[in-house]
C-alpha positions as CSV (number, residue, x, y, z in Angstrom):
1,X,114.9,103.0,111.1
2,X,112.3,104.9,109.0
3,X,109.6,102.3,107.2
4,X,108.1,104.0,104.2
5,X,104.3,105.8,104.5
6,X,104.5,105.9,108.2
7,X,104.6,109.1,110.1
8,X,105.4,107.1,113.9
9,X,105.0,103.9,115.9
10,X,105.8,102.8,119.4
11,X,106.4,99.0,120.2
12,X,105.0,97.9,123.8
13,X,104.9,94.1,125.3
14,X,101.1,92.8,125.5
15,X,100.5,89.6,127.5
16,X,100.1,86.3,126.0
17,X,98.6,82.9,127.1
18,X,101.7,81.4,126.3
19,X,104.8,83.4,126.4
20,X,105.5,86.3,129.3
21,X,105.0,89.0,126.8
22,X,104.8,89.8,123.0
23,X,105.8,92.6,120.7
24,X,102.9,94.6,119.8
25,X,103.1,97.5,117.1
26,X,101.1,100.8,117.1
27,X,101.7,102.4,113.4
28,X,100.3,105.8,112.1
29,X,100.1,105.8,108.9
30,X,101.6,109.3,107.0
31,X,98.4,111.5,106.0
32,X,97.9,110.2,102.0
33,X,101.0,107.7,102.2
34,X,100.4,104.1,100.7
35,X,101.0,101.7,103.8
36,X,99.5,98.6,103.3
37,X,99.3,96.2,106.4
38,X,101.4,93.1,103.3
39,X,103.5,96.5,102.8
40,X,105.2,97.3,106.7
41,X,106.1,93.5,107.4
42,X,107.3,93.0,104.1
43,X,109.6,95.9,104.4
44,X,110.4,94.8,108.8
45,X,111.8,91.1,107.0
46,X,114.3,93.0,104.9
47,X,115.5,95.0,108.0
48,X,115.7,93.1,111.3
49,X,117.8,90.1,111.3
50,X,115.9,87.3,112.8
């Protein structure tokens, strides 16, 4: 999957109080793209089934 205005990303688990673990996204955003932090979940909801 490719998500507009960002050149990569890596998803790693990050402890939390009350689950084991929980998805925690790093995003570079492409050099002059448009990526707003509305924009990449906005676009995420219309991709992964939930």
């Amino acid at each position: 999957m490719r998500a507009p205005g960002v050149a990569s990303a890596v998803c790693i688990a990050a402890r939390h109080p009350k689950w084991e673990g929980r998805p925690l996204f790093l995003v570079v955003k492409e050099l002059g793209g448009t990526l707003t932090t509305a924009g990449l979940p906005a676009f995420l909801d219309s991709q992964i089934a939930k």
